[in-house]
C-alpha positions as CSV (number, residue, x, y, z in Angstrom):
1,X,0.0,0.0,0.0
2,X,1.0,3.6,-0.9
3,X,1.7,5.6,1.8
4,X,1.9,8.9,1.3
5,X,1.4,11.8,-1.5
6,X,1.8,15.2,-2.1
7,X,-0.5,17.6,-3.8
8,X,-0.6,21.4,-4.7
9,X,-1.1,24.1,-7.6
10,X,0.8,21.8,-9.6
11,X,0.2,21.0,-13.8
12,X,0.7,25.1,-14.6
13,X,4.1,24.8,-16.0
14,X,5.4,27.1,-13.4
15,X,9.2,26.5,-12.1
16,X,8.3,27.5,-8.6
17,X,5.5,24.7,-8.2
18,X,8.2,22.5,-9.8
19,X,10.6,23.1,-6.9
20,X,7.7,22.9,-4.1
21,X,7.3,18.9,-5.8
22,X,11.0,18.0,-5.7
23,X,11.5,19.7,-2.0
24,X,8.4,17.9,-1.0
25,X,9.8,14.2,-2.4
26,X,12.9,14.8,-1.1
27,X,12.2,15.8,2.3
28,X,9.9,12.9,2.7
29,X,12.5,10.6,1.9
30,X,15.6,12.5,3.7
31,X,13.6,13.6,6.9
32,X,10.8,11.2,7.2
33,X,11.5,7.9,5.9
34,X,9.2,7.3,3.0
35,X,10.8,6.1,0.5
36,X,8.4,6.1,-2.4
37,X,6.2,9.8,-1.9
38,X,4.4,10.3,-4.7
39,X,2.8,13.5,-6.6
40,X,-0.7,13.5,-7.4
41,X,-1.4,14.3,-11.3
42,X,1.8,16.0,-12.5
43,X,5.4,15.7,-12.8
44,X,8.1,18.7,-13.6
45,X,10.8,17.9,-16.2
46,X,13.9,17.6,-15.2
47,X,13.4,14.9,-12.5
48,X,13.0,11.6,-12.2
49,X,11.1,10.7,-8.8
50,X,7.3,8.9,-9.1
51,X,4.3,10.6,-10.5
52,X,1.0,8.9,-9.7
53,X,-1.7,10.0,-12.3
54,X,-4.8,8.3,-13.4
55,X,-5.8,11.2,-15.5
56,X,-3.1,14.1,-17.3
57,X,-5.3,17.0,-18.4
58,X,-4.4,18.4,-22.2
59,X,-5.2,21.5,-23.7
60,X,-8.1,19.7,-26.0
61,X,-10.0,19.3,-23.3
62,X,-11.9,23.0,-21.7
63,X,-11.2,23.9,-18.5
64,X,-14.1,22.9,-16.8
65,X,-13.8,18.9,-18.3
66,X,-10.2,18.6,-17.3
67,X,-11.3,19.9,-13.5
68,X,-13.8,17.6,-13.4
69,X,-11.3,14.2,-14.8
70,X,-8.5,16.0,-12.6
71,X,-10.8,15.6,-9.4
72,X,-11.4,11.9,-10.1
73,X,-8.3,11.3,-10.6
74,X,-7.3,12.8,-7.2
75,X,-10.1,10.6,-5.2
76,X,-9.1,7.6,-7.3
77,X,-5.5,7.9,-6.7
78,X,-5.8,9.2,-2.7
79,X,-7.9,5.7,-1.6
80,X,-5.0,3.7,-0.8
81,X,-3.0,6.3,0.7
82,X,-2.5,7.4,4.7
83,X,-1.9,10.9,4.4
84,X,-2.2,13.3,1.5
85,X,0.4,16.7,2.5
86,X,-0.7,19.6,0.2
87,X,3.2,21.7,-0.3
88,X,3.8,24.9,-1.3
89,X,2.5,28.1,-2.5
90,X,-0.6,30.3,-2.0
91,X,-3.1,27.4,-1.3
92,X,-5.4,28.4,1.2
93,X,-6.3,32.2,0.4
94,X,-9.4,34.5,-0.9
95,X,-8.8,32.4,-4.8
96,X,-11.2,29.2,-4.6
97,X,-10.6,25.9,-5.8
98,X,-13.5,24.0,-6.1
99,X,-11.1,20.8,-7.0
100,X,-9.3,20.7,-3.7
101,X,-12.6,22.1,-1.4
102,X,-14.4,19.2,-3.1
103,X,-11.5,16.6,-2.7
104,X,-10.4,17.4,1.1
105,X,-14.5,16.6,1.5
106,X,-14.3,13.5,0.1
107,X,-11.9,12.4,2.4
108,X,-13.1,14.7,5.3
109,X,-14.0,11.2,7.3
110,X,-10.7,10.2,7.6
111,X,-8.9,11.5,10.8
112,X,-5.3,12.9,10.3
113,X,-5.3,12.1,6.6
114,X,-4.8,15.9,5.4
115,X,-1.5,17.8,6.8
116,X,-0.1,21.2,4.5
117,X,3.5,22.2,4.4
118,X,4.9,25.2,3.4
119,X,2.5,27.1,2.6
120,X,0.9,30.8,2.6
121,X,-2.4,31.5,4.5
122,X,-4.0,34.3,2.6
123,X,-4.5,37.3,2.4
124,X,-7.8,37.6,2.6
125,X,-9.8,41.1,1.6
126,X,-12.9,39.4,2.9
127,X,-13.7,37.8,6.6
128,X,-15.8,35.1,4.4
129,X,-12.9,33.8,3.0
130,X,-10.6,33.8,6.0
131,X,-13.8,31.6,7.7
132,X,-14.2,29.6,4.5
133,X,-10.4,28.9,4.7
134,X,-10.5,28.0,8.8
135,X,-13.1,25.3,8.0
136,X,-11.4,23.6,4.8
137,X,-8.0,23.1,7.3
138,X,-10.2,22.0,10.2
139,X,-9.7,18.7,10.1
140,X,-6.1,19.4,8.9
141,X,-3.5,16.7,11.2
142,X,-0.3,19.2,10.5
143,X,0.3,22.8,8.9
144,X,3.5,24.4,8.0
145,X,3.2,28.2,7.1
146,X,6.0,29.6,4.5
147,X,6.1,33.3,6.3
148,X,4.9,34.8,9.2
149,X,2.0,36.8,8.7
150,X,0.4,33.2,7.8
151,X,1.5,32.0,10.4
152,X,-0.2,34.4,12.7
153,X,-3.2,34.2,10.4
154,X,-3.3,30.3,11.2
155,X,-3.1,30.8,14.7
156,X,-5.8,32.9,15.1
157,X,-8.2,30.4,13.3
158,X,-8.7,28.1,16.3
159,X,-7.4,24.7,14.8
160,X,-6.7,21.5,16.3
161,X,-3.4,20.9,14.0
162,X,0.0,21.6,15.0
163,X,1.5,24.5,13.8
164,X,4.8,25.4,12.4
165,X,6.5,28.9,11.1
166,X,8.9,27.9,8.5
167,X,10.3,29.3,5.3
168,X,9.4,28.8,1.4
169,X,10.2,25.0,0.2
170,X,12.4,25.6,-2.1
171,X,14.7,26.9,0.1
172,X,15.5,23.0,1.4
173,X,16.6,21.6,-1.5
174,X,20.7,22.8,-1.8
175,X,20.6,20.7,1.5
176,X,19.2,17.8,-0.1
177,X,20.7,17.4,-3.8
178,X,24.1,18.1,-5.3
179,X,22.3,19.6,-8.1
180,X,21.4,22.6,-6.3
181,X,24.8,22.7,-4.2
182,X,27.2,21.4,-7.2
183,X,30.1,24.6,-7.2
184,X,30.5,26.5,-10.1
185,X,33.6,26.4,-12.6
186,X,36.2,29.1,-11.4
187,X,35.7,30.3,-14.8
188,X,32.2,31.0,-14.7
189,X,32.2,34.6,-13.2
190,X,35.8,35.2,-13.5
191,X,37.6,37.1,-16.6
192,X,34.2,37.9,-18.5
193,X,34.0,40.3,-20.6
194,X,30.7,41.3,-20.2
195,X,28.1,41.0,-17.4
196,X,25.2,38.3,-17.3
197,X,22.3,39.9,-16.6
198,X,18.9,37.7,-15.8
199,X,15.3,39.0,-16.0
200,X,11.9,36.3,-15.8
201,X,8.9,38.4,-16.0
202,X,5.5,37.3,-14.5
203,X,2.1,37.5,-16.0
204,X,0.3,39.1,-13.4
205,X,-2.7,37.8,-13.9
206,X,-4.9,40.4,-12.0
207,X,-3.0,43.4,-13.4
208,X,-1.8,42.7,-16.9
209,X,-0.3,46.3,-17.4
210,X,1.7,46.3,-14.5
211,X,3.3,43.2,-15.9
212,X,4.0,44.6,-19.1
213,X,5.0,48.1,-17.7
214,X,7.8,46.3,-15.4
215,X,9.4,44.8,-18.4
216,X,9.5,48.4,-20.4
217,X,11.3,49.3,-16.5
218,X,13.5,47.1,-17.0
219,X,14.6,47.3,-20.7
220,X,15.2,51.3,-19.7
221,X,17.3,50.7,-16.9
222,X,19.5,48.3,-18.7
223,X,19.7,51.1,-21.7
224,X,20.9,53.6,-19.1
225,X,23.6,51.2,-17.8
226,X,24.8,50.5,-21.2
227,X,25.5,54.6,-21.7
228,X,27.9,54.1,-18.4
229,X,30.0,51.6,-20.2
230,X,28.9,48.7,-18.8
231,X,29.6,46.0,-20.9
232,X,26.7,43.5,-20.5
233,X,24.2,40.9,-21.9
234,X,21.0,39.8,-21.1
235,X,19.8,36.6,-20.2
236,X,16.1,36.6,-20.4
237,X,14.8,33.1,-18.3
238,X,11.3,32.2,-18.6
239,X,9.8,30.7,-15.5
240,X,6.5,29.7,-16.5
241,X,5.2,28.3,-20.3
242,X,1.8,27.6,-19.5
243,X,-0.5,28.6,-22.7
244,X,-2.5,31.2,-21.0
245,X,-1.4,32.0,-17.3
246,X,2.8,31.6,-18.6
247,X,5.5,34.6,-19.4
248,X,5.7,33.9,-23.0
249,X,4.0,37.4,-24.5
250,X,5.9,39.0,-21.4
251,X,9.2,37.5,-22.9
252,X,8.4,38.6,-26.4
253,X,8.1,42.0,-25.6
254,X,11.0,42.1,-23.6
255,X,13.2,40.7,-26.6
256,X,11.5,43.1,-29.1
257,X,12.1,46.1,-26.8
258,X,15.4,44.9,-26.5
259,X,16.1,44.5,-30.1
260,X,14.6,48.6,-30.7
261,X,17.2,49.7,-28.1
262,X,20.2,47.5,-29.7
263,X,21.1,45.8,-26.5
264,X,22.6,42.2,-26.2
265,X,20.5,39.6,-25.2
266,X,19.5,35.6,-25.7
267,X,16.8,33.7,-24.4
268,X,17.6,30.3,-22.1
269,X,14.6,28.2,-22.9
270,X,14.5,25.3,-21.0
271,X,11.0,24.3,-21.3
272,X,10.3,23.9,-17.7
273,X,13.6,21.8,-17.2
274,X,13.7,23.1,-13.5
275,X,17.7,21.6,-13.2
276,X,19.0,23.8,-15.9
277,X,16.7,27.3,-14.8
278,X,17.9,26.6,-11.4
279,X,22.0,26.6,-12.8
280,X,21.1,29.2,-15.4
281,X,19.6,31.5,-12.3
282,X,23.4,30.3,-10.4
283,X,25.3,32.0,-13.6
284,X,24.2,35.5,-13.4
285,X,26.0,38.2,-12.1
286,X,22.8,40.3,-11.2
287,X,19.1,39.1,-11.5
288,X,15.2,40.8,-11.7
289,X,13.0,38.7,-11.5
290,X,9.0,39.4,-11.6
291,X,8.7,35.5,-9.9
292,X,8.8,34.8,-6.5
293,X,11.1,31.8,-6.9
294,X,13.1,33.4,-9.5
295,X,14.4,35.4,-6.6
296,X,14.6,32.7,-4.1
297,X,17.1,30.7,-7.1
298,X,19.7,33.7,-6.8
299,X,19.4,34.3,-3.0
300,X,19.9,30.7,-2.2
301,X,23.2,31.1,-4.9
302,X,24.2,34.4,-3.7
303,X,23.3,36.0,-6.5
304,X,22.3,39.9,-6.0
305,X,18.7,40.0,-7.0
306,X,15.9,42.4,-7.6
307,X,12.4,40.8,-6.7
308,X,9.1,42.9,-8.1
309,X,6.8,43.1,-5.1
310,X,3.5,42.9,-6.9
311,X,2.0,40.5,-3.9
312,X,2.3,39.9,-0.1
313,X,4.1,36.7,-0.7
314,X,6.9,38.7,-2.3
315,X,6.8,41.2,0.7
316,X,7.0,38.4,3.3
317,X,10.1,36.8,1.5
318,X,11.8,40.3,0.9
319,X,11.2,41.1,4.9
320,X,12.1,37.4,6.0
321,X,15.9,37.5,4.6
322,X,16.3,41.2,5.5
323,X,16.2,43.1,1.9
324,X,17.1,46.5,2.7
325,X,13.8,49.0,2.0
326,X,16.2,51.1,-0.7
327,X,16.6,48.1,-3.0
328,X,12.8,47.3,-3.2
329,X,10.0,48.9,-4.8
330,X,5.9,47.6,-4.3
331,X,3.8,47.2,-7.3
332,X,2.0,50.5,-7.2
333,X,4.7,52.9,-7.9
334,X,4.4,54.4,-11.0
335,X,7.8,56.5,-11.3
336,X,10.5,54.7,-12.9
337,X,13.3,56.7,-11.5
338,X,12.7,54.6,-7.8
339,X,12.8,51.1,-10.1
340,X,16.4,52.3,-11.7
341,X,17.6,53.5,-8.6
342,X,16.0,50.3,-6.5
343,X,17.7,47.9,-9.4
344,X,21.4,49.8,-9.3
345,X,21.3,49.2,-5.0
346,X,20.2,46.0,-5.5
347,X,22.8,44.8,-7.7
348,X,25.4,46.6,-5.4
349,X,23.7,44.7,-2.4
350,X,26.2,43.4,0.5
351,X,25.1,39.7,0.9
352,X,26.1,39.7,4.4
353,X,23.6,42.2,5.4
354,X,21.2,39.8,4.4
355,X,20.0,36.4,6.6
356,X,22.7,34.0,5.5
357,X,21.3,31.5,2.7
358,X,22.0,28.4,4.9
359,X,20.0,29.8,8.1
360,X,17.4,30.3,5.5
361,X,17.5,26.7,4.6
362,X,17.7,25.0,7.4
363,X,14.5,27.2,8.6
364,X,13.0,25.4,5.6
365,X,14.0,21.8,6.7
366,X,11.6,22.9,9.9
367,X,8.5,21.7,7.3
368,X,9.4,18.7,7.9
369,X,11.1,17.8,11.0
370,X,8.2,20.1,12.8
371,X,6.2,17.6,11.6
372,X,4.2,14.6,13.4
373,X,6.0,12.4,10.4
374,X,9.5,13.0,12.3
375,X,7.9,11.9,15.9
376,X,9.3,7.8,15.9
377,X,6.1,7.0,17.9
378,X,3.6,8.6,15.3
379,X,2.0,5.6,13.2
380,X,0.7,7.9,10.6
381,X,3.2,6.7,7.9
382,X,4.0,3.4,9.6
């Protein structure tokens, strides 16, 4: 009998979910024994651990069929397991999904079968939500927040579950696989003869314009630097290729805006190969990214790194390591001046003044060995 299996906000094409599916396998198997996890319907290039899946959604199908097959294929695949542990990401905020509501139902029967690890709780514009929220993790065994204001949100909620304040997922893996540790070739950064520069855009998908309107920031800035002599290419790195809610248009108009101001630049396409984005992120000298774990790639690879703050979870993660205020700039500015001056301080960061990269991580490993999973007397996965 399968044991255990991991479910999420995965199938999207996204490079961050990607990383909250490998953290998740590899934790289970480094910090709690199981040896075959699985991941409920989808599996990110790149990797090679278990993917159960009765059903794989495709783009002939409309949205609302492939929901519907996705959701059986969830409560077929979940029967024979103990415990299903959604990881990662904005899960459980004001953004519904009737798939998992319907799915943590079916199973609503079985006591400790649902734990969540880390993840974001909210935010949450309406008290509805928030309530809706508190009664979907009810019956939850084990939660694991990503940040802290979730974690105070979750403890205000009244739950039975234990509780733990960790970091983002991704943040494990350099203590789990060389790939994400493996040291860079001395040549690499040393004697080149121009700078790598990395931008990933996101498709923000409740404010198209601002999405667009931070790539035409970013194209300026880097047109400015070239006038200072600053010999330098471009490396633009998409981080999601799904057909509609993906970077591609983003990454167009970057590379046509690029081409109208004559500035270097290619395009490392890896189509979702989460192994090569990760080293590709490793390589650059500076990096702004409009993705959360865009950023979280350079940080953990001490990489300077501009994050665009267009939501809380950005915020939290900026605040978490220590970002200094003058190399950040929210969303809802409008003047570009603050972006260039914001991406020249960033790039000039001292790393030290941030939370070192390895305290980070091994606040991450607390998703798992906080868990019930880690306790030698808990049957739960026995």
């Amino acid at each position: 009998m399968k044991k255990l299996a991991f479910s999420g906000y995965y199938g999207m094409q996204n490079y961050g979910d990607s990383l909250f599916q490998l953290a998740s396998v590899l934790g289970a198997r480094a910090y709690w024994g199981v040896d075959e996890p699985v991941i409920l319907n989808h599996k990110p290039q790149g990797v090679s651990f278990k993917s159960l899946s009765t059903f794989e959604p495709t783009l002939i199908l409309s949205e609302k069929y492939a929901s519907l097959l996705r959701l059986y294929a969830m409560i077929v695949d979940s029967r024979e397991m103990k415990t299903v542990v959604f990881s990662g990401g904005s899960l459980f905020g004001e953004s519904r999904s009737l798939v998992m509501e319907i799915f943590i139902k079916v199973f609503s029967h079985r006591r400790n079968f649902f734990s969540a690890i880390g993840v974001s709780i909210g935010p949450f514009k309406r008290l509805a939500d928030e309530r809706r929220v508190a009664r979907l993790l009810k019956g939850f065994d084990y939660i694991s927040t990503r940040d802290k204001v979730s974690f105070e949100r979750i403890s205000e909620m009244g739950l039975c579950a234990k509780l733990n304040s960790s970091a983002d997922l991704a943040g494990v893996l350099p203590l789990l696989s060389k790939e994400f540790t493996s040291p860079k070739p001395k040549s690499s950064k040393v004697n080149r003869e121009f700078l790598q520069i990395g931008f990933s855009p996101c498709n923000v998908s409740d404010d198209r314009e601002a999405s667009f309107r931070f790539c035409e920031v970013f194209c300026n800035w880097v047109s400015l630097l070239s006038s200072t002599n600053c010999h330098f290419r471009v490396i633009l790195i998409p981080l999601n290729y799904h057909y509609y809610y993906g970077d591609n248009k983003l990454i167009s108009f970057t590379e046509h805006k690029l081409q109208s101001l004559a500035l270097p630049y290619i395009i490392n396409n890896f189509n979702g190969d989460i192994i090569k984005t990760w080293q590709s992120i490793s390589y650059m000298d500076f990096y702004v990214s409009g993705r959360l774990h865009g950023a979280i790639t350079s940080y953990l690879n001490s990489v300077p790194f501009f994050l665009f703050e267009y939501h809380e979870k950005c915020s939290e993660f900026l605040d978490f390591i220590n970002m200094p205020p003058e190399s950040r700039v929210l969303k809802y500015i409008s003047k570009d001046l603050l972006y260039y001056e914001a991406f020249n301080r960033a790039r000039l960061v001292s790393l030290d003044s941030l939370l070192p990269a390895s305290r980070f991580s091994e606040i991450a490993s607390s998703n798992f060995l906080g868990s019930p999973f880690c306790d030698p007397w808990n049957a739960t996965l026995s």
